[in-house]
KEMIVEX-73788 format. One line per field, with one value per residue (C-alpha): residue number from 1; y, x, z; residue in three letters. Coordinates in Angstrom, 2 decimals. Layout:
seq	(NUM; ...)
Y	(Y; ...)
X	(X; ...)
Z	(Z; ...)
type	(ALA; ...)
//
This chain:
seq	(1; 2; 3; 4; 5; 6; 7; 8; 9; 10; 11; 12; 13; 14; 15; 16; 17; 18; 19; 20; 21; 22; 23; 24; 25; 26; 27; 28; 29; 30; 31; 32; 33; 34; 35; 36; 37; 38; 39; 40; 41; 42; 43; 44; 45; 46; 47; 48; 49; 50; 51; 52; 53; 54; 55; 56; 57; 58; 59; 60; 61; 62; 63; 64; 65; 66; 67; 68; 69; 70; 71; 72; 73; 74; 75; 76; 77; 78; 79; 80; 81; 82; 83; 84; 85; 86; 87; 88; 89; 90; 91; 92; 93; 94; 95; 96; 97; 98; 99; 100; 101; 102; 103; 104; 105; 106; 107; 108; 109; 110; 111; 112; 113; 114; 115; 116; 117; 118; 119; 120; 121; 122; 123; 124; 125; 126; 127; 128; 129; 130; 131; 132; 133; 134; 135; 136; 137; 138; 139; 140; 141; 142; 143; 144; 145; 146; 147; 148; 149; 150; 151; 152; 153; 154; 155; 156; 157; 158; 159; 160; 161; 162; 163; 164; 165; 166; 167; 168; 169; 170; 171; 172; 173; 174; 175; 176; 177; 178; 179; 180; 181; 182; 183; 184; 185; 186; 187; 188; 189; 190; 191; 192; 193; 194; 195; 196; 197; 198; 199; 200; 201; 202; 203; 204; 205; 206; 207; 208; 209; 210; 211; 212; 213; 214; 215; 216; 217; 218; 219; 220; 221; 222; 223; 224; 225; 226; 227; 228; 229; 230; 231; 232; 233; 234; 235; 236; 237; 238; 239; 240; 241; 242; 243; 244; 245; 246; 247; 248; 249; 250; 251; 252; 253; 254; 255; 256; 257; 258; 259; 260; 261; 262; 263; 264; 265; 266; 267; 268; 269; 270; 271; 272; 273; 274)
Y	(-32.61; -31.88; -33.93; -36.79; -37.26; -40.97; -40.44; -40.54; -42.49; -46.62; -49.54; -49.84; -46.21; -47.48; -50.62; -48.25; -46.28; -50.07; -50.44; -47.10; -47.85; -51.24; -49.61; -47.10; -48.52; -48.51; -44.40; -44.09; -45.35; -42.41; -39.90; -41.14; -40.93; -37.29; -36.25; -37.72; -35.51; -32.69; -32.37; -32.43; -30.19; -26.55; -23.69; -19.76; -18.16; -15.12; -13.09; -13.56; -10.20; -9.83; -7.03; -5.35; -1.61; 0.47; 2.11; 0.35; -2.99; -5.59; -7.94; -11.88; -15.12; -18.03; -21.46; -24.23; -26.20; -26.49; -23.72; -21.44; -22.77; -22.54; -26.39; -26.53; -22.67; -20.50; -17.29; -16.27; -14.12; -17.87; -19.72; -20.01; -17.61; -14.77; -14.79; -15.47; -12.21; -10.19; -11.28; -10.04; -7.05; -6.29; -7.27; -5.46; -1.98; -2.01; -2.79; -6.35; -7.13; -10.57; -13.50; -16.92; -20.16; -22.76; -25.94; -28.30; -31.04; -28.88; -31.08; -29.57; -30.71; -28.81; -26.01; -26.27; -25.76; -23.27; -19.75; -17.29; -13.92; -12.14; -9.63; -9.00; -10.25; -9.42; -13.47; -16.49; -19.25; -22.30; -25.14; -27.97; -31.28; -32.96; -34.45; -35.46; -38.02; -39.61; -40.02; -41.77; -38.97; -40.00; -37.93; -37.63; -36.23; -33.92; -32.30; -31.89; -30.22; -27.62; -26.93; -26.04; -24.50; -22.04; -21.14; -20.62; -18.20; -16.11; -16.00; -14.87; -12.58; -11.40; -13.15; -12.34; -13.06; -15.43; -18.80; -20.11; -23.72; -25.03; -28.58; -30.98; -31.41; -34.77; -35.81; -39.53; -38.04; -35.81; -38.54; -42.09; -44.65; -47.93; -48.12; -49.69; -46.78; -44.08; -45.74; -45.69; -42.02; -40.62; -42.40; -40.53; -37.37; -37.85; -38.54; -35.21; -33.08; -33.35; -33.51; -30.21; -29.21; -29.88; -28.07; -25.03; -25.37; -25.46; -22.71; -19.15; -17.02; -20.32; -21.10; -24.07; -24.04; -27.10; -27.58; -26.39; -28.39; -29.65; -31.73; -29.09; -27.81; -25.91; -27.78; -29.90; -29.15; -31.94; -34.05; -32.88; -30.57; -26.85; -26.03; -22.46; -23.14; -25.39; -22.94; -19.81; -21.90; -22.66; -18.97; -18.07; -20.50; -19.43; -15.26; -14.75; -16.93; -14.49; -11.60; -11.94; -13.27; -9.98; -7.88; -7.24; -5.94; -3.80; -2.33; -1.87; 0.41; 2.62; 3.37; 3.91; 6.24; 7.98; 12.09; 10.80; 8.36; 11.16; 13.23; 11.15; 10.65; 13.98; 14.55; 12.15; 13.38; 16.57; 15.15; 13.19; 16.13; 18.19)
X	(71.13; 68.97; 66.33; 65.88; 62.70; 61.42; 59.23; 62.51; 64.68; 65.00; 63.01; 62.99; 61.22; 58.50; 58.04; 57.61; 54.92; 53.10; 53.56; 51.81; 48.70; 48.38; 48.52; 45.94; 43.25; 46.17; 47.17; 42.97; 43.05; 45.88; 43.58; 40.89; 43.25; 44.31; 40.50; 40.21; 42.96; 41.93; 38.10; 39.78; 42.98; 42.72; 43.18; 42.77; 39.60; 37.81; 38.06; 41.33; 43.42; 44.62; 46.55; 49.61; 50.26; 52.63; 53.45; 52.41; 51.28; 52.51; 49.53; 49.67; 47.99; 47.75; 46.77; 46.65; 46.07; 46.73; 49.47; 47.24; 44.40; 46.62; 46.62; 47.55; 47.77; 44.88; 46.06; 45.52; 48.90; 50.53; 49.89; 52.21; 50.42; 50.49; 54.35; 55.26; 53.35; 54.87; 58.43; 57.70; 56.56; 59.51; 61.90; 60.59; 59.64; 56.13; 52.98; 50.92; 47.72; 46.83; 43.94; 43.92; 42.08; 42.14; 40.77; 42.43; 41.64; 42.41; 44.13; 45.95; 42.44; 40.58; 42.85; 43.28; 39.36; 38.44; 36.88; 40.11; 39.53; 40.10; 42.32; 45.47; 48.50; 52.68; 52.89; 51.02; 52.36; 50.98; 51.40; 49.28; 50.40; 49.45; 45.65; 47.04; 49.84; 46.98; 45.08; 48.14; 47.50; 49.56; 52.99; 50.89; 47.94; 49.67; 51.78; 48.28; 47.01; 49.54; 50.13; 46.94; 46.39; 49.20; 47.13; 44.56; 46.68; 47.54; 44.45; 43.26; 46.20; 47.45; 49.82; 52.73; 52.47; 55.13; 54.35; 56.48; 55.59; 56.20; 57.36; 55.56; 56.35; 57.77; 54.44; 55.34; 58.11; 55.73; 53.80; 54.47; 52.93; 53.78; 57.48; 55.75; 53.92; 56.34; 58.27; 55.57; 54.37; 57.93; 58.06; 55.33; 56.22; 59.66; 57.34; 55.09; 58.24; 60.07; 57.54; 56.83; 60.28; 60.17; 56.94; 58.67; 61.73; 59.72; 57.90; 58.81; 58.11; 58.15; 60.11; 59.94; 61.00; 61.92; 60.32; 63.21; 64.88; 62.87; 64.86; 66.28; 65.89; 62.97; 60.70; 59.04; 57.97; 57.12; 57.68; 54.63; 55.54; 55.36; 52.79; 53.75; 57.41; 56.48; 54.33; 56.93; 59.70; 57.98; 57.16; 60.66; 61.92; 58.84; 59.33; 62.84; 61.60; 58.70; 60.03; 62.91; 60.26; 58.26; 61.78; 61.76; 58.28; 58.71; 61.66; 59.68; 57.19; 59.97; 61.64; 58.44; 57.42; 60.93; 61.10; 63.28; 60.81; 57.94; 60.11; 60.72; 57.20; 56.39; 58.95; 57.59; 54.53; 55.55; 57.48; 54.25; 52.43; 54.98)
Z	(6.58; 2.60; 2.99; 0.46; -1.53; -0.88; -4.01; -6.57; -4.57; -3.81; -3.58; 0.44; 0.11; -2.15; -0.10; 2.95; 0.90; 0.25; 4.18; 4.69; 2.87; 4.04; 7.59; 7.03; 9.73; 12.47; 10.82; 11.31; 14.88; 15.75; 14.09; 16.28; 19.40; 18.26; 17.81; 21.21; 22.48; 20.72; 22.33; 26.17; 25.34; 26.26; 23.28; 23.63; 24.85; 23.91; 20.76; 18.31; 18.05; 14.31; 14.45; 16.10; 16.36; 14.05; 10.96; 7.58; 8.77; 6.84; 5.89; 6.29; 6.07; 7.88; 7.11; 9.44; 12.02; 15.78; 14.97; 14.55; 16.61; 19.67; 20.53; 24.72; 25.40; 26.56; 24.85; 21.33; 21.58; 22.39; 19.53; 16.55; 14.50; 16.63; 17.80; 14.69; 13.21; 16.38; 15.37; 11.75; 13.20; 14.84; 12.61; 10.05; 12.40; 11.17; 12.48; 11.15; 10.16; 9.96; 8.59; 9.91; 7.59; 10.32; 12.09; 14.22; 12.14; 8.54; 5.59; 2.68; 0.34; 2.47; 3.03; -0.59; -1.58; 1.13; 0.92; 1.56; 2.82; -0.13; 1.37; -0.32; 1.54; 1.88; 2.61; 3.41; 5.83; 5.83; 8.84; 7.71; 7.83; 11.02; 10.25; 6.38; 8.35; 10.35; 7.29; 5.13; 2.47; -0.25; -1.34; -4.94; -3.68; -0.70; -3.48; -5.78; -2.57; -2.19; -5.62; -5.37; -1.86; -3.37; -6.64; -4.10; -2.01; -5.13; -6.34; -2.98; -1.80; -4.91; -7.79; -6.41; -2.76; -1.28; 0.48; 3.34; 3.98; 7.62; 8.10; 9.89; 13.10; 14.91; 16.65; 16.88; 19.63; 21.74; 23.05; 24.01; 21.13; 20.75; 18.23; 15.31; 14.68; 15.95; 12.97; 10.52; 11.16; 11.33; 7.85; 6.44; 8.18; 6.49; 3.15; 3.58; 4.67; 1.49; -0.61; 0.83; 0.34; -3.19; -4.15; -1.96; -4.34; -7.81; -6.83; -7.46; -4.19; -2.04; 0.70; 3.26; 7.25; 8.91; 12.44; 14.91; 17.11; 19.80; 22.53; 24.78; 28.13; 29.08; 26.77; 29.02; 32.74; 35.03; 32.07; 30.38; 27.04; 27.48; 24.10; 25.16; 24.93; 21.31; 19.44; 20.58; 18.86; 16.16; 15.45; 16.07; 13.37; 10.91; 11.29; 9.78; 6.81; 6.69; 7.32; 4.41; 1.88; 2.44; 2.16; -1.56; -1.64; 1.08; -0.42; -3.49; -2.02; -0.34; -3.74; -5.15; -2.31; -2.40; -3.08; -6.37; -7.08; -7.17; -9.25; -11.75; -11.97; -12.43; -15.09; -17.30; -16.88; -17.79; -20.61; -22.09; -21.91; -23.73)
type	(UNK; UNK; UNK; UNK; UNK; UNK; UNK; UNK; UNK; UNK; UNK; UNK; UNK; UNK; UNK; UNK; UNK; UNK; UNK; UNK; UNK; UNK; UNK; UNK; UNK; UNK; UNK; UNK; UNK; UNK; UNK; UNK; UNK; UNK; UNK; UNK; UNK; UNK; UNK; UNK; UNK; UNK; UNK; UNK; UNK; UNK; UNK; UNK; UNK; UNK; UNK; UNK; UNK; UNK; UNK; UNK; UNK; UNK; UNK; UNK; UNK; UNK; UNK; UNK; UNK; UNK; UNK; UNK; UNK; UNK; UNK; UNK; UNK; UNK; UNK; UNK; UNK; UNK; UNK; UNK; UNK; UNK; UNK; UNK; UNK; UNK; UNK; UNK; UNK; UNK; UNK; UNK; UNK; UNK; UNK; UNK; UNK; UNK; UNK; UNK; UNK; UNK; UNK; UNK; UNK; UNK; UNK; UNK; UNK; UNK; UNK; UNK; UNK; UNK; UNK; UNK; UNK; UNK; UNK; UNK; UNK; UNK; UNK; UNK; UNK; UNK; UNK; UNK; UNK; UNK; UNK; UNK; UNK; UNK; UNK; UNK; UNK; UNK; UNK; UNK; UNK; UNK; UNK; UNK; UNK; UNK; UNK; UNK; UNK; UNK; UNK; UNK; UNK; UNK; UNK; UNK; UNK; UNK; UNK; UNK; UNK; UNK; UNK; UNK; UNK; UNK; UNK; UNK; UNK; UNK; UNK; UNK; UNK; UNK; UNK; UNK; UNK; UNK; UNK; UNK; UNK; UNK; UNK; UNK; UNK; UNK; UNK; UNK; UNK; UNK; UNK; UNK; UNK; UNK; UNK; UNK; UNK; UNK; UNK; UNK; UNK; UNK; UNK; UNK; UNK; UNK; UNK; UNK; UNK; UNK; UNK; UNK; UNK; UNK; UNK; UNK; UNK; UNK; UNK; UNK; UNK; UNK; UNK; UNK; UNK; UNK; UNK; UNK; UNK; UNK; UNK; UNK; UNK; UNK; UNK; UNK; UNK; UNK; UNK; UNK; UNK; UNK; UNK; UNK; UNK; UNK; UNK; UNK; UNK; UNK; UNK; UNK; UNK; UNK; UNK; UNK; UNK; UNK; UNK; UNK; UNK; UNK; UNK; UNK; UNK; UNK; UNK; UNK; UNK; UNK; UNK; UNK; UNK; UNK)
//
């Protein structure tokens, strides 16, 4: 199902948004519960590997959160970031090279005004989202943020290097929270999500993934959820999204590597000379 954009659409949707804001010190207390949750929840030890073996490593970016953080997994090659640059990888035959920007508690504005590596990049993915529900961010200022974020990128990774946005997931179903404010923060996730979609749309070189669908067997064990199981999924929906936005570049750099490619070259050098 398209997803609808509660900013242009009726009067029930703007009274929800009113709702929202008057509900920010209940939205506060969840962030307080999920800062909670994040200090005594486990994520990867030792030193991040960046990098995957192979022949002209495509180069990418990460921004984000617990994605990329590795929220509930003790492995750095679990978390969302890494099996989604392995998938890439092998899609595409090559090797990968990666740079994470991350925080478990990382909002688009922040995201937006932080110091990028500098590194040029085949594609950026960013998975933010999570802390900016908590915090009621407004659809107004969370599309300011990425419009920005993405100048950012560009500026950063080079001018031309595609963004695939990753939608927010549905936290107000992983844990059990009280249905008043299940409702109001699958509301705003609803909100952020298609605002998201619509900056992805208006952009050239954009693209946005919706989180894959979660309720199936194997996802929880002992009715706790499997992160492991969670951030592989979510890498498995993100790669092909990453892996086709990086497709035209890469072609790019075979023609121009090609034998008739080099001879072409040569001939009008020749030519200019002559």
């Amino acid at each position: 199902m398209p997803l609808k954009d509660p900013s242009t659409t009726s009067a029930r949707h703007r009274l929800l948004a009113a709702v929202v804001r008057a509900a920010k010190p209940l939205f506060r207390l969840h962030l307080a519960l999920y800062e909670h949750e994040l200090a005594r929840s486990p994520f990867p030890r030792g030193e991040r590997r960046t990098s995957l073996e192979g022949p002209e490593p495509v180069r990418l970016l990460f921004v984000g959160s617990i994605a990329v953080e590795g929220f509930g997994v003790l492995d750095h090659a679990l978390t969302t970031a890494s099996q989604t640059a392995r998938l890439v990888g092998s899609t595409r035959r090559r090797g990968v090279t990666w740079d994470e920007v991350s925080s478990p508690v990382l909002t688009a504005a922040t995201a937006a005004r932080a110091d990028l590596p500098g590194a040029p990049a085949d594609a950026a993915v960013v998975l933010l989202g999570i802390c900016d529900v908590l915090l009621a961010t407004s659809g107004t200022a969370w599309e300011a943020d990425l419009r920005r974020l993405v100048a950012s990128v560009r500026e950063s990774a080079g001018p031309d290097c595609p963004v695939v946005f990753a939608g927010i997931p549905p936290m107000a179903e992983f844990r059990p929270i009280p249905p008043v404010a299940g409702r109001l923060l699958t509301h705003q996730i609803g909100r952020l999500n298609a605002v998201t979609a619509r900056v992805a749309r208006t952009t050239p070189g954009a693209s946005w993934v919706p989180f894959p669908e979660w309720r199936s067997e194997g996802l929880y064990h002992q009715e706790l959820l499997s992160w492991s199981t969670m951030h592989r999924r979510w890498g498995q929906a993100i790669a092909p999204a990453v892996a086709g936005a990086i497709a035209p570049a890469l072609k790019a750099a075979r023609r121009a590597q090609s034998p008739e490619s080099r001879t072409l070259s040569v001939r009008v050098g020749l030519n200019a000379k002559a």
